[in-house]
C-alpha positions, 0 to 999 in steps of 0.5 A: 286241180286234183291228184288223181283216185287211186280208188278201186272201180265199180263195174258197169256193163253195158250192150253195144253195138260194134260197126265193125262187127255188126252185131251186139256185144257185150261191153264192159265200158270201165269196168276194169279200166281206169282211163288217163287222157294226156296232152302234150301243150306249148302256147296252145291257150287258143285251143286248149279250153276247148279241148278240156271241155270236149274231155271233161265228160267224156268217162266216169269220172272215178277212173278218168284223169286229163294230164296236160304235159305243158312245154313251159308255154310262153304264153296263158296256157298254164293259167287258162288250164288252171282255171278251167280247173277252177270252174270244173273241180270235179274233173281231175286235172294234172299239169306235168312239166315238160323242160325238153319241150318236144312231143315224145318227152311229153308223152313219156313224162304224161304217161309215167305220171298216169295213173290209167290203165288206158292211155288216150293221147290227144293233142292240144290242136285238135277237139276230140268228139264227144265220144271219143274216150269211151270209144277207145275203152270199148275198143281196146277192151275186146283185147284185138288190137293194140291201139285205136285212133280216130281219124281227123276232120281237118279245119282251117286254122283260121278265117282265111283264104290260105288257112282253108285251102291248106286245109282242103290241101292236107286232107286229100290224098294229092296231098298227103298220100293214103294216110288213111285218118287223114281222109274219110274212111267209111268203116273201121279198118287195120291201118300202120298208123293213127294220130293221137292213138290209145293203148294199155299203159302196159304196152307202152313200158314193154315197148319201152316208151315212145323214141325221144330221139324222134321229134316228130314221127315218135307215133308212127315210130310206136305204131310200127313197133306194135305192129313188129310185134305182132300188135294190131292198129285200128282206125275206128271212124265211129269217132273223130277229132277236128284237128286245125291245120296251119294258117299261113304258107310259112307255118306250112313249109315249116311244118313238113319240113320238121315232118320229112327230117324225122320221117327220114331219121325214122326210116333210118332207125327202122329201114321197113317203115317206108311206104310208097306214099314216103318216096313220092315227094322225094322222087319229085324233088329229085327230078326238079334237082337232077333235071334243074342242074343238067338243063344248064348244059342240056336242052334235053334236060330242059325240056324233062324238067318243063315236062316235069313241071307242066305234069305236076301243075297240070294234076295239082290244078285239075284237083284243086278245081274239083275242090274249090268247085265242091267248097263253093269257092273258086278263088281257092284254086291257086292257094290250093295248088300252092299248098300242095306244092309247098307240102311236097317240095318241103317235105320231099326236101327235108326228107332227102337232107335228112337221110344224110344229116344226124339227128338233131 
């Protein structure tokens, strides 16, 4: 592994040709950016390799570094980004310490030992396409938007039936609402948030880093403050990333519950973040809760939380059969219907518990 250049940039010019726009500009890709790529990692030695190989060529290699903030991982992640850094020593490679082990110290701790003008975030589940960097360069140096993201590809995080309907389940909008990257987009659009975003190391240091008091939602958090300031969020699909879902019902339920605790520490923070899309689940939730404890006294009651139910399952059901009908796999239909109910019911209880407990 080596310390990054500090060597000063030659200019290239190049012709491109922006969708969004439709027409040729001019772009001056790395010509005055120097691009620093950073990682937040812990036990991800499945992933990593891959995700090191998608980057290594992905910008001039003279302005370009890859940091991988590693959370002290159990596991052979150090040592398989070691080697990989053996075989390819002319990709310049860093590994940070990250003792807190969380995602927003990461970032910061990854950023501050940057040395890039540009600061691409990528995360050690997911492969970015080949295109993907320099996709970000030529964006963010138009200099109309603040930051720029590329939406998912959503893959199943294993060989199974679970992990694939999970997989179908968190890319659809019953799923997860209008979370724009999350679904496929055909065209460049302004957006309030995008995963793994890129932006000038400059805007992070006057925004005073990501929130490490936000264990999750910590982008959503940077992408609202940009946009408060008057800052653009750009979601380009010209690029993308394939991002591995969770395999199993267990890693699912404990991944929205992690995201509706801090989506609602998030919304105590900043009040005008929340979006239609973040009371659904919890309005679900309500409904069972109030309807469950009445129906214990009320025949009335009752029949509103068999309303209820019946409604939910017989929507969840109807769309879990377009899905497995368009993947070719029927026997899909009831661990889709049981991800979307375990998505909801997790997240929307989370979010509630969340909305009068401390953060933690």
């Amino acid at each position: 592994m080596r310390t990054a250049t500090t060597e000063p940039m030659t200019p290239s010019v190049e012709s491109t040709v922006d969708p969004g726009n439709e027409h040729t500009v001019a772009s001056v890709v790395g010509s005055r950016f120097s691009v620093s790529v950073v990682i937040p990692c812990f036990n991800e030695q499945r992933f990593i390799t891959s995700v090191l190989e998608n980057l290594a060529n992905q910008y001039d290699r003279d302005r370009y570094e890859i940091i991988v903030v590693d959370g002290r991982s159990t596991d052979r992640t150090r040592e398989v980004v070691a080697e990989f850094a053996e075989r390819n020593p002319e990709v310049c490679i860093q590994i940070v310490d990250n003792p807190a082990r969380n995602i927003p110290t990461a970032l910061n701790l990854g950023i501050a030992a940057a040395i890039g003008d540009l600061i691409v975030r990528m995360d050690a589940h997911s492969v970015p396409s080949d295109g993907y960097v320099r996709r970000c360069v030529e964006r963010l140096s138009s200099g109309t938007v603040s930051v720029v993201g590329m939406p998912w590809r959503i893959k199943p995080g294993a060989d199974s039936q679970s992990a694939r309907a999970i997989a179908v389940a968190v890319a659809h909008p019953f799923g997860i609402g209008d979370a724009q990257y999350r679904l496929q987009v055909p065209e460049a659009r302004l957006v309030d948030t995008v995963p793994f975003g890129s932006f000038k190391k400059s805007l992070w240091m006057e925004l005073g880093g990501f929130n490490e008091e936000l264990l999750a939602n910590e982008d959503y958090d940077f992408n609202y403050r940009v946009r408060k300031r008057g800052g653009q969020v750009l979601l380009d699909p010209t690029e993308h990333c394939d991002y591995y879902a969770r395999a199993t019902l267990q890693d699912l339920a404990a991944q929205y519950a992690r995201y509706g605790h801090w989506k609602a520490q998030m919304v105590k923070l900043q009040p005008l973040s929340i979006r239609a899309r973040h009371l659904v689940a919890p309005a679900f939730v309500t409904s069972l809760l109030g309807f469950g404890l009445l129906s214990i006294w009320s025949a009335h009651a009752r029949v509103a939380l068999l309303a209820v139910l019946g409604t939910y399952f017989l929507c969840s059901g109807f769309v879990a059969v377009s899905l497995a009908v368009r993947a070719h796999e029927l026997k899909l239909i009831p661990f889709i219907v049981a991800s979307f109910f375990c998505i909801h019911v997790t997240w929307g209880l989370s979010f509630l518990k969340g909305l009068f407990a401390h953060r933690q």
